[in-house]
C-alpha positions as a Markdown table, in Angstrom:
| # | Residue | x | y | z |
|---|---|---|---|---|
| 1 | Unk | 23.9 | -39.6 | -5.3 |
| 2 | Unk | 22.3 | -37.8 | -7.9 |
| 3 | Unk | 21.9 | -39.0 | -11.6 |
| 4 | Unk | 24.4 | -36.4 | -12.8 |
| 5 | Unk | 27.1 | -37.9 | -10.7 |
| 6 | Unk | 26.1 | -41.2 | -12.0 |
| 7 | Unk | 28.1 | -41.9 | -15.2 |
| 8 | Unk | 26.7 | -43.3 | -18.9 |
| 9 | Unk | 28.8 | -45.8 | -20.1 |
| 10 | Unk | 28.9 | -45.0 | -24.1 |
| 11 | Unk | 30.9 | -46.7 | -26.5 |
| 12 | Unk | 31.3 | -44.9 | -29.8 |
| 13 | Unk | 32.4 | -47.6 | -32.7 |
| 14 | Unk | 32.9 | -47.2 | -36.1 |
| 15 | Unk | 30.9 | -48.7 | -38.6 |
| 16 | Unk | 32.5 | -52.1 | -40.5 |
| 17 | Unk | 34.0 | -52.9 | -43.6 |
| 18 | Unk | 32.0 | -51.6 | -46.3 |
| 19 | Unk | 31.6 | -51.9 | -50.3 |
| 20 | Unk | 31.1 | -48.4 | -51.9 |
| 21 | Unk | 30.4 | -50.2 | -54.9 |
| 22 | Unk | 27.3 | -52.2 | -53.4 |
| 23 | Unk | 25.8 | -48.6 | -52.3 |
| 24 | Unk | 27.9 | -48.4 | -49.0 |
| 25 | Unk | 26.7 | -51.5 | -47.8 |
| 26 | Unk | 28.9 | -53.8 | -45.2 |
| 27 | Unk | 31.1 | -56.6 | -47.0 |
| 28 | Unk | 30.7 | -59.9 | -45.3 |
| 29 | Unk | 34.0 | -59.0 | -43.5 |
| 30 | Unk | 32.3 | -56.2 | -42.5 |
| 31 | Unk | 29.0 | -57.8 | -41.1 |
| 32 | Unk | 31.3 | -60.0 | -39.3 |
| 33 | Unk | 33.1 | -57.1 | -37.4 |
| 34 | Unk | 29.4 | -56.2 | -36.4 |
| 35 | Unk | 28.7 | -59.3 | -35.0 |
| 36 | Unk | 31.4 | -59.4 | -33.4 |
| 37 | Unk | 31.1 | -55.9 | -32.1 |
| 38 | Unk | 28.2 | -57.2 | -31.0 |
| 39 | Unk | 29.3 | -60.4 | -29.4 |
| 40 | Unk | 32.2 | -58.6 | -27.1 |
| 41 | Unk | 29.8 | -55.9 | -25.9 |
| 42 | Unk | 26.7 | -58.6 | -24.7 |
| 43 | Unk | 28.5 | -58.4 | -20.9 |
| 44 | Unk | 28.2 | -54.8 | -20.9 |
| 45 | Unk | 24.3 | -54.8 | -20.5 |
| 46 | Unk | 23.7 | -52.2 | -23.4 |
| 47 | Unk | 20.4 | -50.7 | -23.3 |
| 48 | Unk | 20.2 | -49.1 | -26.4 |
| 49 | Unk | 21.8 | -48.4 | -29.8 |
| 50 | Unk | 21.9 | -44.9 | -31.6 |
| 51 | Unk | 23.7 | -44.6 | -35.2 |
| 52 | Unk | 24.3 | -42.7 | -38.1 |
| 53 | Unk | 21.5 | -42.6 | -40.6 |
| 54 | Unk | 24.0 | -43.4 | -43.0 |
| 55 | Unk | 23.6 | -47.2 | -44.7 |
| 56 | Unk | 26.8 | -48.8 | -43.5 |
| 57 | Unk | 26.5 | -47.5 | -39.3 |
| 58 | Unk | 22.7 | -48.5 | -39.9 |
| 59 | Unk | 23.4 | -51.8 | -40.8 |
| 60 | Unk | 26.5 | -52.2 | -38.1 |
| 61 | Unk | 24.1 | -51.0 | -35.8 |
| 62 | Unk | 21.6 | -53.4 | -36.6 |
| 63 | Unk | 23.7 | -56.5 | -36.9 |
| 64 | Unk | 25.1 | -55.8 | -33.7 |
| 65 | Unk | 21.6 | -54.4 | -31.8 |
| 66 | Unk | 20.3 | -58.0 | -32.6 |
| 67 | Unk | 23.0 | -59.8 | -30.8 |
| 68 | Unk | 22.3 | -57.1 | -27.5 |
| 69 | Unk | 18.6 | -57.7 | -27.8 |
| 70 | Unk | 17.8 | -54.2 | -28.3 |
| 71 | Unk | 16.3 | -51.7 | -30.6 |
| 72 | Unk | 18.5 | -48.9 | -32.8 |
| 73 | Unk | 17.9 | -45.1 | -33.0 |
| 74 | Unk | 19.3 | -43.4 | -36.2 |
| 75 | Unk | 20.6 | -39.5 | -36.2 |
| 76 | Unk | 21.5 | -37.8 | -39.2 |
| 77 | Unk | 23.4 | -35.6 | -37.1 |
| 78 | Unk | 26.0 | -38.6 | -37.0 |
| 79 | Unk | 26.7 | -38.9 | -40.2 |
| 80 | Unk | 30.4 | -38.2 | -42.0 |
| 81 | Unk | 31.8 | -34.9 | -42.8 |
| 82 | Unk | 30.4 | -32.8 | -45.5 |
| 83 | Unk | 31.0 | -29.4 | -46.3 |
| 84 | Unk | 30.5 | -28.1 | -43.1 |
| 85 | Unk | 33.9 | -27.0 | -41.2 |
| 86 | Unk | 35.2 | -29.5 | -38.5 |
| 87 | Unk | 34.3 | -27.1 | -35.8 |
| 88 | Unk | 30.9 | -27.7 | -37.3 |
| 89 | Unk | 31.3 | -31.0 | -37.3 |
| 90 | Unk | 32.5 | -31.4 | -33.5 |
| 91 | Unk | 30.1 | -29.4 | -32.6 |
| 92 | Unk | 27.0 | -31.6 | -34.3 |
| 93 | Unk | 28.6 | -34.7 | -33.1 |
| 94 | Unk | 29.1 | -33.6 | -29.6 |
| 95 | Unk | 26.3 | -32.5 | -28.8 |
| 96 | Unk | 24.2 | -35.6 | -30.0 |
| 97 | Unk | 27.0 | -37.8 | -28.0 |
| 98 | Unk | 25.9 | -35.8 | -24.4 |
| 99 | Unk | 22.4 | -36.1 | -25.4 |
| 100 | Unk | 22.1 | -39.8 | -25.2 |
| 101 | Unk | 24.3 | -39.9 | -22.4 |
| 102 | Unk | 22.0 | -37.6 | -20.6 |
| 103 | Unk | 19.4 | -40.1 | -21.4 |
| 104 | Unk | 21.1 | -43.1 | -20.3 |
| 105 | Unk | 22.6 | -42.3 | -16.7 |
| 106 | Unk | 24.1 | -45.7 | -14.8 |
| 107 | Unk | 23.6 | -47.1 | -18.1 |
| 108 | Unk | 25.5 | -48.5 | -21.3 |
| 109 | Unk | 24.6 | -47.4 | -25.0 |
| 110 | Unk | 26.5 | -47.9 | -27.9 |
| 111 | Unk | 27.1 | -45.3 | -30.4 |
| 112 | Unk | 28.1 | -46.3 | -34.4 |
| 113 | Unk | 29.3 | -43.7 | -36.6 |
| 114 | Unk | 32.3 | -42.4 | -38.8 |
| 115 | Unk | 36.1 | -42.3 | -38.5 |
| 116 | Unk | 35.9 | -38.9 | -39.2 |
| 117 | Unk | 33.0 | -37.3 | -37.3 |
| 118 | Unk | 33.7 | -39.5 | -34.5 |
| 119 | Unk | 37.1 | -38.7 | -34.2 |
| 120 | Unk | 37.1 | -35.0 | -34.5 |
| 121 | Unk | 34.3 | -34.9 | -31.5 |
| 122 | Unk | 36.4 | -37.6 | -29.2 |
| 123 | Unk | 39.7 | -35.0 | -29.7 |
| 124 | Unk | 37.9 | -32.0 | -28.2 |
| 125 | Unk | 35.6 | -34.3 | -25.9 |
| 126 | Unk | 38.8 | -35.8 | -24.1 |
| 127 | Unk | 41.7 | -32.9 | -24.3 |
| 128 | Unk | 44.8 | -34.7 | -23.5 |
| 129 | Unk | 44.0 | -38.3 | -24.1 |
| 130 | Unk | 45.9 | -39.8 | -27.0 |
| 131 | Unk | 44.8 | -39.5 | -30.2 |
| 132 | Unk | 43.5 | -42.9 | -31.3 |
| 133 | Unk | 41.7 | -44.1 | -34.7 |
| 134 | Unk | 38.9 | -46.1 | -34.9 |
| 135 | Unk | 39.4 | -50.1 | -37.0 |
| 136 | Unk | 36.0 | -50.9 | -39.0 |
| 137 | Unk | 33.8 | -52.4 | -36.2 |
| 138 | Unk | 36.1 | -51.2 | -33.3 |
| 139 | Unk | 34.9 | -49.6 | -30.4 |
| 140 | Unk | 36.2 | -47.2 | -27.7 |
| 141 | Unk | 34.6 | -47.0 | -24.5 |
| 142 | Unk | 33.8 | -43.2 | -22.4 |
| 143 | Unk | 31.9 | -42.3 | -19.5 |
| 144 | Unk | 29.9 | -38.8 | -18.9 |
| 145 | Unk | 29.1 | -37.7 | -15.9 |
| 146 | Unk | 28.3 | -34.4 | -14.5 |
| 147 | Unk | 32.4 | -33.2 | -14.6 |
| 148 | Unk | 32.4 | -34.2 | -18.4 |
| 149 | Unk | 34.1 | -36.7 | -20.3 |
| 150 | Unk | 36.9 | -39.5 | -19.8 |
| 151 | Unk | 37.7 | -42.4 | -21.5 |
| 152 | Unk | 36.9 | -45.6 | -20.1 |
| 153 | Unk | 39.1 | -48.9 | -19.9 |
| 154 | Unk | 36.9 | -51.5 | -22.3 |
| 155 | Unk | 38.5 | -51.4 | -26.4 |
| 156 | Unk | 36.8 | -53.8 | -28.4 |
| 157 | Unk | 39.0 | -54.3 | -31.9 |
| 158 | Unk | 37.7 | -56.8 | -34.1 |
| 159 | Unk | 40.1 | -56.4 | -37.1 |
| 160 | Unk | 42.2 | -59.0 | -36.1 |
| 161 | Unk | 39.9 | -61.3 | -35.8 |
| 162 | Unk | 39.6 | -63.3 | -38.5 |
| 163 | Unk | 36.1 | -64.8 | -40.3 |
C-alpha cells in the first residue's frame, strides 16, 4: 500500500477557556480542558502537536503536548480571522491542515486552533457532514488520505467535565 493510501489521523481542537483580560491567556477552567484534552487523547499515540501561534492555542497546545510526551509546532497561518475574507481564511487553514497530514501518514497529530478558522476550513474540508462547533478544549477527529478528507469516529468534549 502506498503512503497516500495510508490515512493521518488528525484531530483539530479548539483552544480552552480563556481570559481576554489576562492577555488571552487560559483560565484555570481552561488549562483544565487542556489537560484533559490531553488526558483523552494519550491512547491515540499522537506524535506531534502543531498550533496557532496565538497565546491561548499555544498554551492549550502545550498543556496538552506534555501529557502526550511530545513537542509543539506553532503556525501563524492558524490563527483566528482577521480582515482577510473567509475564502481566505479556508484557504490558509486548509492548506496548513493537508500539510501536516502529509507529513504524518499512518500517524496521529493533534491540531489546536480557533472556533472560527477551524470551522470555516472543516465546512469545505468535509461537504456534507454536519455542521458542528467546536466546546473550548474539544476535539473532532478526521482522517486524510489520498481521496481527501472524512471525519473520523473519536469526539473528545471536555466541557462537561467538571474541575
Amino acid at each position: 500500500m502506498s503512503d497516500l493510501h495510508c490515512p493521518a489521523r488528525v484531530f483539530v481542537a479548539r483552544h480552552g477557556e480563556t481570559s481576554y483580560d489576562a492577555g488571552e491567556r487560559l483560565t484555570a477552567a481552561g488549562a483544565q480542558q487542556a489537560r484533559e484534552l490531553g488526558e483523552q487523547l494519550r491512547g491515540e499515540r499522537v506524535a506531534h502537536v502543531h498550533a496557532s501561534s496565538m497565546p491561548r492555542a499555544a498554551e492549550t497546545a502545550r498543556i496538552a503536548a506534555a501529557l502526550l510526551g511530545v513537542t509543539v509546532t506553532l503556525h501563524d497561518e492558524l490563527g483566528e480571522v482577521g480582515v482577510e475574507s473567509e475564502l481566505e481564511v479556508v484557504d490558509r487553514v486548509s492548506a496548513v491542515l493537508a500539510a501536516i497530514a502529509d507529513l504524518y501518514r499512518g500517524e496521529a497529530v493533534l491540531v489546536v486552533g480557533h472556533q472560527a478558522a477551524l470551522g470555516l476550513a472543516l465546512a469545505r474540508l468535509l461537504p456534507g457532514a454536519p455542521a458542528f462547533g467546536l466546546d473550548p478544549g474539544g476535539a473532532v477527529e478526521l482522517e486524510h488520505d489520498a481521496d481527501g478528507w472524512t471525519l473520523g469516529s473519536a469526539r473528545i468534549d471536555t466541557s462537561a467535565r467538571k474541575n
